[in-house]
TORMI-256672 format. One record per residue (C-alpha): residue number from 1; residue in three letters; x, y, z. Coordinates in steps of 0.001 Angstrom, whole numbers. Layout:
BEGIN
    nr   rest      east     north        up
   NUM    ALA         X         Y         Z
...
end
This chain:
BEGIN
    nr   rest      east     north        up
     1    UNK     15349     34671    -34024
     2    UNK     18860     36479    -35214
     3    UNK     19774     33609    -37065
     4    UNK     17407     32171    -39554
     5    UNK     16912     28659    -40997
     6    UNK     19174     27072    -38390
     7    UNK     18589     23223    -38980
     8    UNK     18216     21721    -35176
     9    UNK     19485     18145    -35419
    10    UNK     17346     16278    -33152
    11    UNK     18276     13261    -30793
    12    UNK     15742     11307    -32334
    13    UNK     18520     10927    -35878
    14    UNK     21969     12077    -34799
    15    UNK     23435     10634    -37692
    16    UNK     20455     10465    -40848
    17    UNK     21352      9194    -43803
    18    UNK     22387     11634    -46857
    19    UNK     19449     12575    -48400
    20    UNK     16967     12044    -45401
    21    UNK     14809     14484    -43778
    22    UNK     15677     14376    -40838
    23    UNK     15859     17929    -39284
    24    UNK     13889     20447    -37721
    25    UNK     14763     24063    -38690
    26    UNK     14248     26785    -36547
    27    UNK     13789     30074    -38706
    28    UNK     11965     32123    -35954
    29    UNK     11302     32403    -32356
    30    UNK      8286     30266    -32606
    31    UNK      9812     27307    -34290
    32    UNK     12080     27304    -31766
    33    UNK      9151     27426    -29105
    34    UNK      7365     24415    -30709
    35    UNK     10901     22076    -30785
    36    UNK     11543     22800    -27272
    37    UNK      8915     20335    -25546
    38    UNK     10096     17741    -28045
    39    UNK     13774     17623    -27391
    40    UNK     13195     17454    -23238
    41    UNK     10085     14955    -24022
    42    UNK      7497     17111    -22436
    43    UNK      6416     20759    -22264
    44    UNK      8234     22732    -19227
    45    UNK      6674     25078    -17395
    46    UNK      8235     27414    -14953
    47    UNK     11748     26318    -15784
    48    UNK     14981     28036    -18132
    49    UNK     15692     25823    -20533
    50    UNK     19319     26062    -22468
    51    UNK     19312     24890    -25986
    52    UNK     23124     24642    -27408
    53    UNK     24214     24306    -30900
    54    UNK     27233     23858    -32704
    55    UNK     29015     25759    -35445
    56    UNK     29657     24998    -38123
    57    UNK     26955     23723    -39213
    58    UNK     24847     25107    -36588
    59    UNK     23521     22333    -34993
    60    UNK     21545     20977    -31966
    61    UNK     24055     19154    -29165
    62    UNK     22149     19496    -26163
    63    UNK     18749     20848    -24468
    64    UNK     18866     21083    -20999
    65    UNK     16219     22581    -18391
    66    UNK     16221     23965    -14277
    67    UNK     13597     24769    -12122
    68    UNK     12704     28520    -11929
    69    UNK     13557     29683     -9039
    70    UNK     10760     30841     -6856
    71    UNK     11130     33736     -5276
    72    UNK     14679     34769     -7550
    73    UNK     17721     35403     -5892
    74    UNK     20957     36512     -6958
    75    UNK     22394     33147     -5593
    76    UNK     20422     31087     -7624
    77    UNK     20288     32605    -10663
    78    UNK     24364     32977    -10349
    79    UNK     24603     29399     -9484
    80    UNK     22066     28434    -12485
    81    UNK     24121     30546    -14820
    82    UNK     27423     29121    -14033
    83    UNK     26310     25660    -14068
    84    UNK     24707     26533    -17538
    85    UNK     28234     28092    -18714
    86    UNK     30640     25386    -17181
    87    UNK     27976     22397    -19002
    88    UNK     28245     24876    -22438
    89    UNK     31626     24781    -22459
    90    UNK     32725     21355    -21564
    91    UNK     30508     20217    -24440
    92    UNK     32747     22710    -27020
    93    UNK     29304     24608    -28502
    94    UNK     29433     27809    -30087
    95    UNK     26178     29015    -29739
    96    UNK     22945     28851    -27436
    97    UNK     19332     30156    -26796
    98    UNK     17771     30180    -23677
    99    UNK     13273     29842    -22933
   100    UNK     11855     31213    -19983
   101    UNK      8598     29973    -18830
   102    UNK      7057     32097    -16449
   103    UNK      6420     35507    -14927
   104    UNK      9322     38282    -16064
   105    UNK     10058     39141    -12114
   106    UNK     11419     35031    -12247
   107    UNK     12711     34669    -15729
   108    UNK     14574     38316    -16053
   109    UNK     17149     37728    -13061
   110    UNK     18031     34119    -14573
   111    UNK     18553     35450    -17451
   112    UNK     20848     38580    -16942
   113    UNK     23066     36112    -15073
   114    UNK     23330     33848    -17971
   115    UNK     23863     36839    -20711
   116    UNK     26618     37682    -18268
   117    UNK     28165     33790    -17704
   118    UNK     27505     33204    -21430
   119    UNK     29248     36528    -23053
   120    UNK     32273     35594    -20420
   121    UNK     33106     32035    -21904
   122    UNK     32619     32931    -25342
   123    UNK     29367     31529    -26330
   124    UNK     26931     33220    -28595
   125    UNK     23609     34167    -27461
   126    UNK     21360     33799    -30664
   127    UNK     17988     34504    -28935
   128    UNK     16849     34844    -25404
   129    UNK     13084     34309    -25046
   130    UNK     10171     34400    -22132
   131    UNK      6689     32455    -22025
   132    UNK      3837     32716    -20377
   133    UNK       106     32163    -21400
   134    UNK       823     31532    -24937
   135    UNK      2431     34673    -25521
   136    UNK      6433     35383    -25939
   137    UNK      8598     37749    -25504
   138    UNK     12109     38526    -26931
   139    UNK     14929     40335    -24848
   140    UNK     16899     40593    -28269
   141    UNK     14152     42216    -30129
   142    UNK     13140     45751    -29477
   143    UNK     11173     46462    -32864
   144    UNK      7390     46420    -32072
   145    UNK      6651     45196    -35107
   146    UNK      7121     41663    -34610
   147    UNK      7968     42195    -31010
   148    UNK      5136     44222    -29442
   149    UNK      4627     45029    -25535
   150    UNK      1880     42618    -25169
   151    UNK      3660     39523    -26601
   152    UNK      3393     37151    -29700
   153    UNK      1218     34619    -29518
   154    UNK      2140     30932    -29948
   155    UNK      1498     27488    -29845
   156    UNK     -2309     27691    -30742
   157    UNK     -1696     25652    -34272
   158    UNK      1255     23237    -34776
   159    UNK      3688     25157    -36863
   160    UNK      6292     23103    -39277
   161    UNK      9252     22773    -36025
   162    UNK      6271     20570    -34186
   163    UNK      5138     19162    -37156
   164    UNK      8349     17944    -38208
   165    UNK      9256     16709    -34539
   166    UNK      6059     14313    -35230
   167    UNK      7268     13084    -38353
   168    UNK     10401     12033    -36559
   169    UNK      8888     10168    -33654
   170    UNK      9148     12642    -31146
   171    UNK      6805     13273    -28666
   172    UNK      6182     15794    -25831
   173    UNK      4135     14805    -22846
   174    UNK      1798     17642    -21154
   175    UNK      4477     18238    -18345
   176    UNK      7270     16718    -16446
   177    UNK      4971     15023    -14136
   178    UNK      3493     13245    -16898
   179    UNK      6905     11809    -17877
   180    UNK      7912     10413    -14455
   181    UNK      4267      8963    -13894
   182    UNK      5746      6688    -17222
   183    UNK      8306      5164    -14108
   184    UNK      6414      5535    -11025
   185    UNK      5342      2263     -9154
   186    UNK      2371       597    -10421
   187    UNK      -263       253     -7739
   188    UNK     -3320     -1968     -7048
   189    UNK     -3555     -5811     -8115
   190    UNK      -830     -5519     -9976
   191    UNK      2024     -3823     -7051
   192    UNK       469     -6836     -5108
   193    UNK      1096     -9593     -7527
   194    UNK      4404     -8146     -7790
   195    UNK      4483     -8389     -3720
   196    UNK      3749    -11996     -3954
   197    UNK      6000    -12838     -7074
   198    UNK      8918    -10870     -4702
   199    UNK      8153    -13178     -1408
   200    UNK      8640    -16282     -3822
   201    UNK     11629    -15019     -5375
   202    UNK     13698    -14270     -1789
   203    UNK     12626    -18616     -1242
   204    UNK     13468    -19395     -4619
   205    UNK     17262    -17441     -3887
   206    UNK     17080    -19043       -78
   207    UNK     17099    -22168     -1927
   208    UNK     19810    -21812     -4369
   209    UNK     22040    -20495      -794
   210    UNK     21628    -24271       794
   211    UNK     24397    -25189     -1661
   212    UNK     27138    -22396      -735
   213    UNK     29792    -23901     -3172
   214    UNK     28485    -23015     -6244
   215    UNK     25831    -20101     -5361
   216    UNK     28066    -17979     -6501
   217    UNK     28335    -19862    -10251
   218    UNK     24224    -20123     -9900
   219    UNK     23292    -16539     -8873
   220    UNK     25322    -15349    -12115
   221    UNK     24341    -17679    -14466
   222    UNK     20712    -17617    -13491
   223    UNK     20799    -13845    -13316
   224    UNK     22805    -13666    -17295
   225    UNK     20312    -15994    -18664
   226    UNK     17112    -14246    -16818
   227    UNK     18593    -10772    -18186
   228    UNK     18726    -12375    -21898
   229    UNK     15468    -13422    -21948
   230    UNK     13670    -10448    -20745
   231    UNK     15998     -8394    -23524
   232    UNK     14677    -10718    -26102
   233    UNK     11255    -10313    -24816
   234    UNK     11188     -6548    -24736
   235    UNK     12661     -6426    -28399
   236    UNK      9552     -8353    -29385
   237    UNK      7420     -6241    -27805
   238    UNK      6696     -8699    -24591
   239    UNK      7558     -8444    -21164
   240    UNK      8653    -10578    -18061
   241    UNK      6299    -12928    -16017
   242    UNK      5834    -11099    -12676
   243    UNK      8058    -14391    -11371
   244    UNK     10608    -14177    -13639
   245    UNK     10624     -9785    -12933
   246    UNK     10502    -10459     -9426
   247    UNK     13064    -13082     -9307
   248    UNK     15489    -10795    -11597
   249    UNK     15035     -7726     -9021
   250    UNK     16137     -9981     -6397
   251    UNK     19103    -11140     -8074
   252    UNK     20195     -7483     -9091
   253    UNK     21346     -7458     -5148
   254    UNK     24610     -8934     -6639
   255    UNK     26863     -6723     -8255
   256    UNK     27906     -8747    -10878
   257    UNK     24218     -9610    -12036
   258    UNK     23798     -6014    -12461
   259    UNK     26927     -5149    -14156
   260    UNK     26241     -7960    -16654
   261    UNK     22801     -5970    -16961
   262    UNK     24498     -2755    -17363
   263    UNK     27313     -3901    -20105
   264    UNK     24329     -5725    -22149
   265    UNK     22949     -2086    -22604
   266    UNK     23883     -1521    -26262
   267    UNK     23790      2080    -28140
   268    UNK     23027      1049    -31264
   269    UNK     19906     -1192    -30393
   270    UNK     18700       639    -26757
   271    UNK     14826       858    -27463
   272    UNK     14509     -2835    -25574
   273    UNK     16082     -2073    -22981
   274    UNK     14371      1503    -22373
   275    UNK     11433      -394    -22359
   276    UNK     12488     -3138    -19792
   277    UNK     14221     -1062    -17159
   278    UNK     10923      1128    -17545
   279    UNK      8943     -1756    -16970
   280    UNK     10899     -3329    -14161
   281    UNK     11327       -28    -12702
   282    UNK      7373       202    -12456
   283    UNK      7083     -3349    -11100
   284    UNK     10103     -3908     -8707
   285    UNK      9805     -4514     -4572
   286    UNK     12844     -4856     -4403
   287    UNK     15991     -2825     -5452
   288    UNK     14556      -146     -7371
   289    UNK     17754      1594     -7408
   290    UNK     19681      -696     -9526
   291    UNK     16491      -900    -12093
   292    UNK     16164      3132    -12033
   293    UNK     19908      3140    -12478
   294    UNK     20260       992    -15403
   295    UNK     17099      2608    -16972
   296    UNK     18953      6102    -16405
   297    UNK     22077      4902    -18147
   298    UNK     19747      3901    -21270
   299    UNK     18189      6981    -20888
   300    UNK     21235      8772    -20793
   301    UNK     22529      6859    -23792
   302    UNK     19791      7253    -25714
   303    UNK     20172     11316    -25425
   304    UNK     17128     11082    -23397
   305    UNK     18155     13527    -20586
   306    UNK     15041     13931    -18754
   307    UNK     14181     10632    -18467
   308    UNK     17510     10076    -17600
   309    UNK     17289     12589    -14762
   310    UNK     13812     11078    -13618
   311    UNK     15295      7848    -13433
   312    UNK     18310      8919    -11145
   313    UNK     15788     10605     -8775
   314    UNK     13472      7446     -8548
   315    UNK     16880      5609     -7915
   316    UNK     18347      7948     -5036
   317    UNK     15130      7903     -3577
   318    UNK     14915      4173     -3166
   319    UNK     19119      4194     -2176
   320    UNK     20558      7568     -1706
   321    UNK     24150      5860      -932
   322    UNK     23587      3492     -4262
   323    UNK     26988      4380     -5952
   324    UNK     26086      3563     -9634
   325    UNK     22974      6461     -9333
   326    UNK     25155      8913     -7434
   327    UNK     28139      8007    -11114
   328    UNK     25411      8954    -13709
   329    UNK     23934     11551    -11077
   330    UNK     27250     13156    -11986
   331    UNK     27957     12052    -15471
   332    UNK     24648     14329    -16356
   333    UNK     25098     17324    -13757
   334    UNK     28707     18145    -15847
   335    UNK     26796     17616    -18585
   336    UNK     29070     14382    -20320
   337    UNK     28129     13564    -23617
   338    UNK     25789     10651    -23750
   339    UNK     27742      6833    -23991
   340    UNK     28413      6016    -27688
   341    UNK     29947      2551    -27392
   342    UNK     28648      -692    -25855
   343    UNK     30426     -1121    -22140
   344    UNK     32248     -4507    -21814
   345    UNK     30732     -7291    -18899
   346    UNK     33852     -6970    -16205
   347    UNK     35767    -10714    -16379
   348    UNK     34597    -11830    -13027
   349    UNK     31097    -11608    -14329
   350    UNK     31143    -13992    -17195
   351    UNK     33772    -16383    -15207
   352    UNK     32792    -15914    -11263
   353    UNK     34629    -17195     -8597
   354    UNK     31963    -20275     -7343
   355    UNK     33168    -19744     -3237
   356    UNK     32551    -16108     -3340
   357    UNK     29383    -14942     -1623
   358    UNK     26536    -12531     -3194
   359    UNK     27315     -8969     -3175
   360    UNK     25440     -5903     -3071
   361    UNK     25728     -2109     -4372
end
């Protein structure tokens, strides 16, 4: 790599405390090969990744990946370039190295066209790197020495960039398939317990409508205090009753139970509710959308892109019109810094109006 012992500050500890380890330095192109799969969560594979850093110090802001285009064309490789450049930009970073993975008739088009977009808005190319078959390949390096014709190999041992990633807590799943099989619907006994739990839950919320006067006061209240719970039961490391899970997917329907769900989604304690939107993603019948849409906002705010991105495709595919996926859907295609401040329940939520009826995003 042209520039050695950068220290890559991982999502994982954006802010350590002084004194803590808490880094992963990248002195050569193969450190910077072994971080890669641990700051998207799982090892691409025929995709450019864009890793961005800031100066000074040179640190990591933001890894980002696209598909490969298969076969190349001058379109998409200009439209993956400038996407790359506008997202670079907007985010204020100095510096950036891009990873290839795949053939060089794929990877080499991409990459002119980001040289090109890169050098044009100002930002620093500090290594530009292809992968395939546990080899590499540097388009900055000409000496054969430790760039020959027939690649370096990588990747066969953990070198100190994964090793460290480890030590932080950061893991890298074999693909990202692997990742979005962590969200996908369960199946079996289980997807038909859930079926039941659902049918129950649309009589249980037929029930509460017989009394139109204060369903409005009930469906929020019921839908706060089910949302509280299952918080408190993720943090301990439980999870909902397929009845209380199936009656809180039902009651997501309103927007104001899931805006309360959305402004309980706090920054500086998000591991529960990762964990429960993953869950009740998995499990729910019934609006997956708004479950996949709060889970990509936790995601999102956890500096967890990809699962973030996952999410937001689970939740357009369930509701392509739902407008809170298509606002994150956004928020992470211009590349907006992840949320670093707890969103505030809108007034109506916490004080409803009792004769309005249930509403629906």
């Amino acid at each position: 790599m042209t520039s050695q012992n950068q220290p890559l500050q991982t999502a994982a500890d954006p802010s350590p405390a002084a004194g803590e380890q808490s880094v992963i330095r990248i002195a050569s192109p193969a450190d910077l090969l072994d971080a890669v799969p641990y700051l998207l969560g799982f090892h691409p594979d025929r995709s450019i990744v864009v890793v961005a850093f800031r100066q000074p110090p040179d640190q990591f802001h933001v890894a980002f990946r696209y598909d490969l285009p298969d076969p190349p064309t001058t379109e998409s490789a200009l439209d993956i370039a400038s996407h790359a450049a506008e997202v670079l930009t907007r985010s204020g970073v100095s510096c950036a190295a891009i990873v290839g993975y795949g053939a060089r008739s794929l990877v080499g088009p991409v990459f002119r066209q980001i040289s090109l977009q890169l050098a044009t808005a100002g930002i620093t190319l500090i290594e530009s790197l292809r992968a395939e078959g546990g080899r590499y390949w540097s388009y900055m390096c000409q000496n054969p020495d430790c760039c020959p014709p027939e690649g370096v190999p990588f990747g066969q041992v953990p070198g100190p960039a994964a090793v460290a990633a480890v030590t932080l807590g950061l893991t890298a799943l074999p693909s990202r398939a692997h990742l979005a099989a962590t969200i996908a619907p369960q199946d079996g006994l289980a997807r038909r317990a859930m079926r039941h739990a659902t049918t129950d839950a649309r009589r249980w919320l037929a029930r509460l409508a017989r009394d139109p006067a204060n369903l409005r006061a009930q469906v929020t209240t019921t839908g706060r205090d089910l949302i509280s719970a299952a918080i408190a039961a993720s943090s301990n490391g439980n999870r909902q009753s397929d009845s209380d899970a199936a009656r809180l997917s039902v009651l997501l329907t309103d927007i104001r139970v899931r805006d309360e769900a959305w402004a309980q989604i706090d920054p500086a304690a998000i591991r529960p509710h990762l964990d429960l939107w993953s869950d009740m993603t998995r499990r729910a019948v019934e609006n997956v959308a708004a479950c996949a849409s709060l889970l990509a906002f936790a995601a999102w705010t956890a500096g967890d892109g990809a699962l973030a991105s996952i999410a937001i495709e689970r939740a357009l595919a369930a509701d392509p019109g739902y407008s809170m996926a298509r606002l994150i859907s956004q928020a992470l295609q211009v590349g907006m810094p992840p949320m670093t401040t707890r969103l505030t329940a809108p007034a109506e939520t916490a004080d409803a109006d009792k004769d309005a009826p249930a509403s629906s995003a």
